[in-house]
TORKOL-4160 file (C-alpha; in steps of 0.2 Angstrom, whole numbers, padded with zeros to 4 digits, m for minus):
310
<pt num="1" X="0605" Y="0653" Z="0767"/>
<pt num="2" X="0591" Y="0663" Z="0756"/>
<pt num="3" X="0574" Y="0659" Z="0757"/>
<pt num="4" X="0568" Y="0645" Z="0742"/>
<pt num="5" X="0551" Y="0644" Z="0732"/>
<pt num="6" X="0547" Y="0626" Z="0726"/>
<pt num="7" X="0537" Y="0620" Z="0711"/>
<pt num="8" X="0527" Y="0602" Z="0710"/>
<pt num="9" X="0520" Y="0593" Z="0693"/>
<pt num="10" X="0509" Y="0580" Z="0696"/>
<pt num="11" X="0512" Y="0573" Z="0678"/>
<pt num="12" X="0501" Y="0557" Z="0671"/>
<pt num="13" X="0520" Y="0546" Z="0673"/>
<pt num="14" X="0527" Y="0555" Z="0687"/>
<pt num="15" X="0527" Y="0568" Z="0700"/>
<pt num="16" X="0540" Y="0581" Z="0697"/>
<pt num="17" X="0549" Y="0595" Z="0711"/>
<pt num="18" X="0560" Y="0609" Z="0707"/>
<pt num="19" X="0563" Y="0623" Z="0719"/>
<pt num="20" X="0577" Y="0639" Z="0717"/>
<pt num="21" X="0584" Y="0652" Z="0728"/>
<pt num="22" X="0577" Y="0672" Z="0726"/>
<pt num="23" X="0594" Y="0674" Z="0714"/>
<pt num="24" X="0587" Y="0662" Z="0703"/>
<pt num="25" X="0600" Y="0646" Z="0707"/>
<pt num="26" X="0593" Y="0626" Z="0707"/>
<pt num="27" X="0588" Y="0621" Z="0724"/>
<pt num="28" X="0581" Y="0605" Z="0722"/>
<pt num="29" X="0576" Y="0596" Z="0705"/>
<pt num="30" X="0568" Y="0578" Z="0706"/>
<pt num="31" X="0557" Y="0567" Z="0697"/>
<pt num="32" X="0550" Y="0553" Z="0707"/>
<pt num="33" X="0538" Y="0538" Z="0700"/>
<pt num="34" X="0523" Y="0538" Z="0710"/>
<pt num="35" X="0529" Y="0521" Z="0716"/>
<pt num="36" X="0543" Y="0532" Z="0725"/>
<pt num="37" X="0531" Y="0543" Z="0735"/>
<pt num="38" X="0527" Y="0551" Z="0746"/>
<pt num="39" X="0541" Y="0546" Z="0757"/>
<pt num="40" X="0555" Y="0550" Z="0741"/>
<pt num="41" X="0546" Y="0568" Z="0740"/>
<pt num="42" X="0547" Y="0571" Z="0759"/>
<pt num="43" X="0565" Y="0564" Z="0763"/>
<pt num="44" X="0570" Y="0579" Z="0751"/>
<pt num="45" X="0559" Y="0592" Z="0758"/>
<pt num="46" X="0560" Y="0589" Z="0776"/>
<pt num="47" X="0579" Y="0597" Z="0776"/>
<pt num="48" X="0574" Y="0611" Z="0768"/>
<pt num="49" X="0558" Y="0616" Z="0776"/>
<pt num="50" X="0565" Y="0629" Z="0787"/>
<pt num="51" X="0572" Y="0639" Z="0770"/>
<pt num="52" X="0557" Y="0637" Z="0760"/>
<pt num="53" X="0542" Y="0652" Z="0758"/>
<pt num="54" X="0533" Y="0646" Z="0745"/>
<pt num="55" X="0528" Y="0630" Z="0740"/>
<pt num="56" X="0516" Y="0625" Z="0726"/>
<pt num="57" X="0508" Y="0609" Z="0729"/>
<pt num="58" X="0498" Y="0599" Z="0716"/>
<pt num="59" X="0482" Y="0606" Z="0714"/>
<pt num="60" X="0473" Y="0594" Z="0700"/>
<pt num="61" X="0459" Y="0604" Z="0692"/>
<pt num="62" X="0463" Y="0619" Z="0703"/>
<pt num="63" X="0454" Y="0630" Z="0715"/>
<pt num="64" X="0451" Y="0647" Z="0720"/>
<pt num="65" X="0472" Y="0652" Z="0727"/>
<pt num="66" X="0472" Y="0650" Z="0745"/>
<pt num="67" X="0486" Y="0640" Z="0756"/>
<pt num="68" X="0484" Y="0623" Z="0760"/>
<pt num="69" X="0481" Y="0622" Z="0776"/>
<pt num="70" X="0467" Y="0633" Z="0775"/>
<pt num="71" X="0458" Y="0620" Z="0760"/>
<pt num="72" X="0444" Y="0609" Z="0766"/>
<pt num="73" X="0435" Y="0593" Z="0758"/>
<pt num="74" X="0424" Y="0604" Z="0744"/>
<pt num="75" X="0443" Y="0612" Z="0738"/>
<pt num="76" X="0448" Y="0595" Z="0736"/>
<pt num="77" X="0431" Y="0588" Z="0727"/>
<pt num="78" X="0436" Y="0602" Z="0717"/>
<pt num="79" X="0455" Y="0599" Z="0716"/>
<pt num="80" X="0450" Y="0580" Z="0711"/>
<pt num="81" X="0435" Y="0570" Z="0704"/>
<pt num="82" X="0429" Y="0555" Z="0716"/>
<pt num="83" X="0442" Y="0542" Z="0720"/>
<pt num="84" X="0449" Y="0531" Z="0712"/>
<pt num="85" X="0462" Y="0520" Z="0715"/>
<pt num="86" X="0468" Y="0516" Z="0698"/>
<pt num="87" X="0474" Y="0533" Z="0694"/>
<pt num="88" X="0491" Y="0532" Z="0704"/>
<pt num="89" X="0493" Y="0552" Z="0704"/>
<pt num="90" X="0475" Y="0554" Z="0712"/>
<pt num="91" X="0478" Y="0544" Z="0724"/>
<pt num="92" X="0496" Y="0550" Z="0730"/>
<pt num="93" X="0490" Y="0570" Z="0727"/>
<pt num="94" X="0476" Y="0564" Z="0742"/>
<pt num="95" X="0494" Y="0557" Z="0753"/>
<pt num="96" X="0504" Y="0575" Z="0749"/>
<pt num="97" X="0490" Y="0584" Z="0753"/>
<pt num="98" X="0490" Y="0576" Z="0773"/>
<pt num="99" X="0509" Y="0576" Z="0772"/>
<pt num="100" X="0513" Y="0593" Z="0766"/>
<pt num="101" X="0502" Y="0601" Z="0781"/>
<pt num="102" X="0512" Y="0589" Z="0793"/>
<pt num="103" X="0529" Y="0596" Z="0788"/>
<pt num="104" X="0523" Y="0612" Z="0790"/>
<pt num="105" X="0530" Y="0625" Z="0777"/>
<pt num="106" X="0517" Y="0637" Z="0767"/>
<pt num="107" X="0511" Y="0627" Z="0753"/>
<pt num="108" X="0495" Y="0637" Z="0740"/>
<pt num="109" X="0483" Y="0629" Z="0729"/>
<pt num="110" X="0481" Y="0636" Z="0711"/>
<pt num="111" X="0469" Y="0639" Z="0701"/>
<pt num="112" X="0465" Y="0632" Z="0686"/>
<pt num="113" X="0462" Y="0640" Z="0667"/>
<pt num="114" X="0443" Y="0638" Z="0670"/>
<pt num="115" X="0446" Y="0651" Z="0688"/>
<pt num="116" X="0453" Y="0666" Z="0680"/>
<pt num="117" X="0445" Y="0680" Z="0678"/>
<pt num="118" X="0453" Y="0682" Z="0661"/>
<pt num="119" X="0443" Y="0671" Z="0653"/>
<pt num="120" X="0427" Y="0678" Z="0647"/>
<pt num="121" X="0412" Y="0669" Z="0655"/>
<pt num="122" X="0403" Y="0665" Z="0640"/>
<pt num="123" X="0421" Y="0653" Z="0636"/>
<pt num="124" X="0417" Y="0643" Z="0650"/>
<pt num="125" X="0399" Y="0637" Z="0646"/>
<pt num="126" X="0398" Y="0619" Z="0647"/>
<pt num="127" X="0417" Y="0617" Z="0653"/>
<pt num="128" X="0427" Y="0610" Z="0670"/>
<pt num="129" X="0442" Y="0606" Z="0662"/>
<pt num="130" X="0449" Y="0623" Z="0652"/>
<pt num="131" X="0468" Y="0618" Z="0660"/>
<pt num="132" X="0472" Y="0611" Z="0673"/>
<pt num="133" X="0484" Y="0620" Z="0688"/>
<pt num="134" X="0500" Y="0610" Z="0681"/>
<pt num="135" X="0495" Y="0616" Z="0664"/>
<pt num="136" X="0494" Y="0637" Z="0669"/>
<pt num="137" X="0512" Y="0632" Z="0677"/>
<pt num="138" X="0519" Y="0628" Z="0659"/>
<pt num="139" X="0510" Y="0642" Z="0653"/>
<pt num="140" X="0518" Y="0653" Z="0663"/>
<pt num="141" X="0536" Y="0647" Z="0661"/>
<pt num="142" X="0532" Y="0649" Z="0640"/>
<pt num="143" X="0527" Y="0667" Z="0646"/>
<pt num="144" X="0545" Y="0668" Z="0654"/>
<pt num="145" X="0552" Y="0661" Z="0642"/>
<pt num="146" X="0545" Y="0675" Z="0628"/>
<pt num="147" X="0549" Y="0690" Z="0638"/>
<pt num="148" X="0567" Y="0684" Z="0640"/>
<pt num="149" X="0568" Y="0680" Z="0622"/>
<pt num="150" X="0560" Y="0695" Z="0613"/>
<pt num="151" X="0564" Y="0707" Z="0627"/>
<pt num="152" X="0545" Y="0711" Z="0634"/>
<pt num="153" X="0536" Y="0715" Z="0647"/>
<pt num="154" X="0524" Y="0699" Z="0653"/>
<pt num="155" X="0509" Y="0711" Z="0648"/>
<pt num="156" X="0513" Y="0711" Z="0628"/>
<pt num="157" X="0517" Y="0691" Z="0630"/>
<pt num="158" X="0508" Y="0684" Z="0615"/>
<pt num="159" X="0508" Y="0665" Z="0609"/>
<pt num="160" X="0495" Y="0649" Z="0610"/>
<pt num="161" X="0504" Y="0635" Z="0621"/>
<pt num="162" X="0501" Y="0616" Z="0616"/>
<pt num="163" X="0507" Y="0604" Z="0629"/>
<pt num="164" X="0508" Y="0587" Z="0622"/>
<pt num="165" X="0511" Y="0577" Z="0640"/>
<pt num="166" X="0512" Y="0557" Z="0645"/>
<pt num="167" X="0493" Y="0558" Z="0647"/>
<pt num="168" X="0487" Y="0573" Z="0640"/>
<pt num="169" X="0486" Y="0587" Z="0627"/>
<pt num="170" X="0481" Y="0604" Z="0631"/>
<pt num="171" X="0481" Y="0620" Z="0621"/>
<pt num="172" X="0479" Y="0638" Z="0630"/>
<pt num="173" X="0480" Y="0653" Z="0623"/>
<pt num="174" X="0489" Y="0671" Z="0631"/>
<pt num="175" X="0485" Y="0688" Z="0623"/>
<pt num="176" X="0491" Y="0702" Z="0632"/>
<pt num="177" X="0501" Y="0691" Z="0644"/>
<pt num="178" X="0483" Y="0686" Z="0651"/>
<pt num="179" X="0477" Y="0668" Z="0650"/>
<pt num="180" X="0461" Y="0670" Z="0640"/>
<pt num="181" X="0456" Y="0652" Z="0633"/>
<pt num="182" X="0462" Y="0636" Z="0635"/>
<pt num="183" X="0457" Y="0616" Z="0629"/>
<pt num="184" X="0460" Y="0608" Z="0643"/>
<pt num="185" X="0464" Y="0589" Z="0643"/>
<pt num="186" X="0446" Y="0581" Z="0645"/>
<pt num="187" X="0441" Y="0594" Z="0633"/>
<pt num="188" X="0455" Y="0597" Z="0618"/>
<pt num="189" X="0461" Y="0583" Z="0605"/>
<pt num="190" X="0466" Y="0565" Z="0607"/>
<pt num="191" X="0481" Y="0562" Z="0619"/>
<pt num="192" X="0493" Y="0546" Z="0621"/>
<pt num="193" X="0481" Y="0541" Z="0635"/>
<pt num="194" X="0466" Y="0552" Z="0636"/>
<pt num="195" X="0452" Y="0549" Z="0623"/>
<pt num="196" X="0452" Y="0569" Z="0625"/>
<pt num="197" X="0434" Y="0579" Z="0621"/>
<pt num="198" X="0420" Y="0563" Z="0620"/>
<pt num="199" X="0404" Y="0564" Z="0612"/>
<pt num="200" X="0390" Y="0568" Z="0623"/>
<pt num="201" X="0379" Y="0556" Z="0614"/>
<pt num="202" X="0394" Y="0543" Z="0617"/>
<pt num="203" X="0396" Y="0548" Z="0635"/>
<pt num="204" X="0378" Y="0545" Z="0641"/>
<pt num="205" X="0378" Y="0527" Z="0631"/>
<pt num="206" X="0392" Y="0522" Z="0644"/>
<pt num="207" X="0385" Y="0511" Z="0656"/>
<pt num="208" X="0399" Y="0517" Z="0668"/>
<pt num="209" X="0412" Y="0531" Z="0669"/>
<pt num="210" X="0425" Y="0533" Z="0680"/>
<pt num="211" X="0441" Y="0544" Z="0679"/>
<pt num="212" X="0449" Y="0528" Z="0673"/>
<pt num="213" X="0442" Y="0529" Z="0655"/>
<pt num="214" X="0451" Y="0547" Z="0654"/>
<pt num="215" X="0467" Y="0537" Z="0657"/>
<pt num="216" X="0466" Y="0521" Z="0644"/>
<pt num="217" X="0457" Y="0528" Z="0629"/>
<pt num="218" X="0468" Y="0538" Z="0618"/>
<pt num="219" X="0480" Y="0534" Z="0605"/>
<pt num="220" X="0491" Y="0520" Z="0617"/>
<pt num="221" X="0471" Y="0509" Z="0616"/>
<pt num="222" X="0472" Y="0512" Z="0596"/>
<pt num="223" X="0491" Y="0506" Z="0595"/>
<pt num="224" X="0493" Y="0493" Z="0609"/>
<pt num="225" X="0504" Y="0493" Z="0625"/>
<pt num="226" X="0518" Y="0506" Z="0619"/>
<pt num="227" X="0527" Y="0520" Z="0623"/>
<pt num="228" X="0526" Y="0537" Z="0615"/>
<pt num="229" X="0541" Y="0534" Z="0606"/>
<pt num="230" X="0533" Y="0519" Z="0595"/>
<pt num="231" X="0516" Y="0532" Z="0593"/>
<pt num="232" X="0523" Y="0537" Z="0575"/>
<pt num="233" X="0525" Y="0518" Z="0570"/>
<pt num="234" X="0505" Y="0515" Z="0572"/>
<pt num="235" X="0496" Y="0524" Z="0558"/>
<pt num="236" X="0479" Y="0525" Z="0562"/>
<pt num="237" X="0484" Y="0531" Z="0581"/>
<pt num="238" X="0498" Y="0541" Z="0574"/>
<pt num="239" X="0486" Y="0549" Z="0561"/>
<pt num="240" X="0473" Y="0554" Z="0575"/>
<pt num="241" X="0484" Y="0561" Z="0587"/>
<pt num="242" X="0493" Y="0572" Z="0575"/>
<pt num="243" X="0476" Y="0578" Z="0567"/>
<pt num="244" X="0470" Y="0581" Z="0585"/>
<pt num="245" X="0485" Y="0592" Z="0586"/>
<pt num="246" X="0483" Y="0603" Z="0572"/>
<pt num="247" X="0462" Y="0605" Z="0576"/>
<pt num="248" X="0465" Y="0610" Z="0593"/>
<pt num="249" X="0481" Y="0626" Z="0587"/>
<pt num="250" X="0466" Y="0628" Z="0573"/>
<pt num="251" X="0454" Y="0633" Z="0587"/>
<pt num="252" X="0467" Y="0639" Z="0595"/>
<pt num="253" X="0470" Y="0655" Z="0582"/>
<pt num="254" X="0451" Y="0658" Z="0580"/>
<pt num="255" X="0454" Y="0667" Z="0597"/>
<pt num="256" X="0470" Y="0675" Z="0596"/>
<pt num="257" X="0474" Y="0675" Z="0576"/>
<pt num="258" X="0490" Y="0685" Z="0577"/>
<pt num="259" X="0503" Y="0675" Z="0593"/>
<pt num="260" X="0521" Y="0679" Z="0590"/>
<pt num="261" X="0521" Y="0661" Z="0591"/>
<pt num="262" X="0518" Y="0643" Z="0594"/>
<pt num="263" X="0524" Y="0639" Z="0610"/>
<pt num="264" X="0526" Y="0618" Z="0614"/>
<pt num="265" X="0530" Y="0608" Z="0629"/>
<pt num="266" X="0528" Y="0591" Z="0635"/>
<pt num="267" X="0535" Y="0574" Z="0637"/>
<pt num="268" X="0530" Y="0569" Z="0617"/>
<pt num="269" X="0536" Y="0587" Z="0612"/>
<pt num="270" X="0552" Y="0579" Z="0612"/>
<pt num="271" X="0547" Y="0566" Z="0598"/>
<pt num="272" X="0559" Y="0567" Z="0582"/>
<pt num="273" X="0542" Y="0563" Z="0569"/>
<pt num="274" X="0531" Y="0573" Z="0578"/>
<pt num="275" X="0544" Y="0590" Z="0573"/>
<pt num="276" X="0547" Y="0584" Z="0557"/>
<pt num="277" X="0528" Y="0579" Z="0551"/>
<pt num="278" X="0517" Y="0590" Z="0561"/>
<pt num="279" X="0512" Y="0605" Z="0548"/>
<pt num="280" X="0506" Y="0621" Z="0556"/>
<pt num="281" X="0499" Y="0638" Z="0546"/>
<pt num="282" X="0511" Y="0644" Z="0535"/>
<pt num="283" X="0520" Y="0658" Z="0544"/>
<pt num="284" X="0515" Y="0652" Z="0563"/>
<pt num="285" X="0534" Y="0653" Z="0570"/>
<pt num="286" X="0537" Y="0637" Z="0583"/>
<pt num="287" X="0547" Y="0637" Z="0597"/>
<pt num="288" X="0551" Y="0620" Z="0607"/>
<pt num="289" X="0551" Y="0624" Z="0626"/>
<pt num="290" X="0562" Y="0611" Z="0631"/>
<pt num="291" X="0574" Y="0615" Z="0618"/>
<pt num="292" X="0575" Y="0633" Z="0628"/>
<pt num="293" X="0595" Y="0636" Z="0635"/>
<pt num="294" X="0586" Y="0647" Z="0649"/>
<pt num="295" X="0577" Y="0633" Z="0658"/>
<pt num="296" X="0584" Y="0629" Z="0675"/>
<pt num="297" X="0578" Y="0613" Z="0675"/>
<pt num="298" X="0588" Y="0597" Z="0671"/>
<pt num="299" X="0578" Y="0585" Z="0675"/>
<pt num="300" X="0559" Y="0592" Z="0682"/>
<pt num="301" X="0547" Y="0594" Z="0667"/>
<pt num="302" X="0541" Y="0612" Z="0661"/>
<pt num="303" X="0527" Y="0614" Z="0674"/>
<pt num="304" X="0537" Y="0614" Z="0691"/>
<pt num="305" X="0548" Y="0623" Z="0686"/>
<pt num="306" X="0534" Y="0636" Z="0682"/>
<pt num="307" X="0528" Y="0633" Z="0696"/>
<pt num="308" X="0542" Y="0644" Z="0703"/>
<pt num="309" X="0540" Y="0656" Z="0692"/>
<pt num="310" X="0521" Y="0661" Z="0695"/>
């Protein structure tokens, strides 16, 4: 049997596997609530250990590429702010990362949007969060994705990506088939959880601040205990996430004013009011990722799947 790569997605809502041989074919594609690992994620690993080269495993905020076994404590301050054990995916990336070394098959750490050498230094000032690892993933499958669809080469890919996910929103931007910006999460517009970019002035008025206020303040705190699907039934929060939005692809094309096209992914991607509402420049062409007949994936989200592909 051929030699497998395997992607992960440590999503807000769930943590997502999806591996495929070197012809291309579905190997494994999973979606496991946290509540399900890590046991759920090793019983469908540990038969295909022997097979598998390449595994990416979840790498938070990213680091410098290296293989997981040779990460230490300061790749992990890196990979994840201080613990916390209210935010379920922290927590269990902390478990994988033990595990994943005990079953013994090459697993890499990547970097996030902030790492690259692509992005100019002077975009960084005053940043950490540009993209995080899961969030290159799903830019690299929307890189696929183009050069598949408009016959290219990955180095004349050419599109801004706006991830609308569970938790957060994020917005990069690809010229030249290089990632060369990127609002990540903590740093772009207002997600269904995440309060997004905070004031400064708010942030040192907080008598305390945990990851868990990056988690509970977005658009669900405006509208109540609901589900992304009931967002649209909520002006105020429907109002501000849909502006959020449109800022962020605004910033977005102050970098890279000419993309072939809007590129979006993500759980809330999916949401019949947000296609039908959301008003972009005239002239901007979108194209909705999951809607794409060359995915693989069934049922892992767009950045495992990626995953494989970088």
């Amino acid at each position: 049997m051929s030699a497998i790569v395997v992607g992960t997605d440590p999503g807000t809502k769930s943590l997502d596997i999806f591996g495929m041989d070197r012809e291309g074919a579905p190997v494994v594609d999973e979606s496991f609530e946290y509540s399900e690992l890590p046991h759920r994620l090793l019983e469908v690993l540990a038969p295909l250990k022997d097979r598998i080269e390449c595994l990416i495993a979840p790498s938070g905020y990213g680091t410098a590429l290296k293989r997981l076994e040779e990460a230490g404590e300061e790749d992990l301050r890196e990979i994840l702010p201080k613990e916390d054990p209210r935010i379920p995916v922290n927590e269990t990336i902390r478990v994988l990362f033990r595990d994943l070394r005990r079953l013994r098959v090459p697993s890499y750490l990547l970097p996030g949007v902030i790492h690259l050498p692509t992005v100019p230094e002077y975009r960084k000032m005053n940043k950490l969060d540009m993209g995080t690892a899961d969030k290159l993933c799903v830019a690299a499958l929307a890189m696929y994705s183009q050069m598949c669809r408009f016959n290219l080469p990955a180095s004349k890919t050419n599109f801004i990506l706006l991830e609308l996910g569970y938790g957060f929103n994020a917005c990069l931007v690809v010229e030249g088939g290089k990632v060369v910006d990127g609002l990540g999460g903590t740093s772009g517009s207002l997600g269904f959880l995440s309060p997004g970019a905070i004031d400064a002035e708010l942030a040192i008025r907080m008598p305390s601040c945990s990851q868990f206020v990056l988690f509970t303040s977005g658009a669900r705190r405006l509208a109540g205990n609901i589900e992304p699907e009931e967002l649209p039934q909520h002006p105020q929060a429907w109002r501000a996430f849909v502006e959020g939005v449109r800022k962020m692809v605004a910033q977005a094309l102050t970098v890279n004013p000419d993309p072939l096209e809007l590129i979006i992914s993500g759980r809330l991607s999916t949401l019949v009011e947000l296609r039908r509402q959301v008003e972009f420049p005239a002239g901007l062409a979108i194209h909705w990722l999951r809607d794409w007949t060359g995915r693989r994936a069934k049922r892992a989200k767009e950045a495992a799947e990626g995953a494989c592909v970088l």
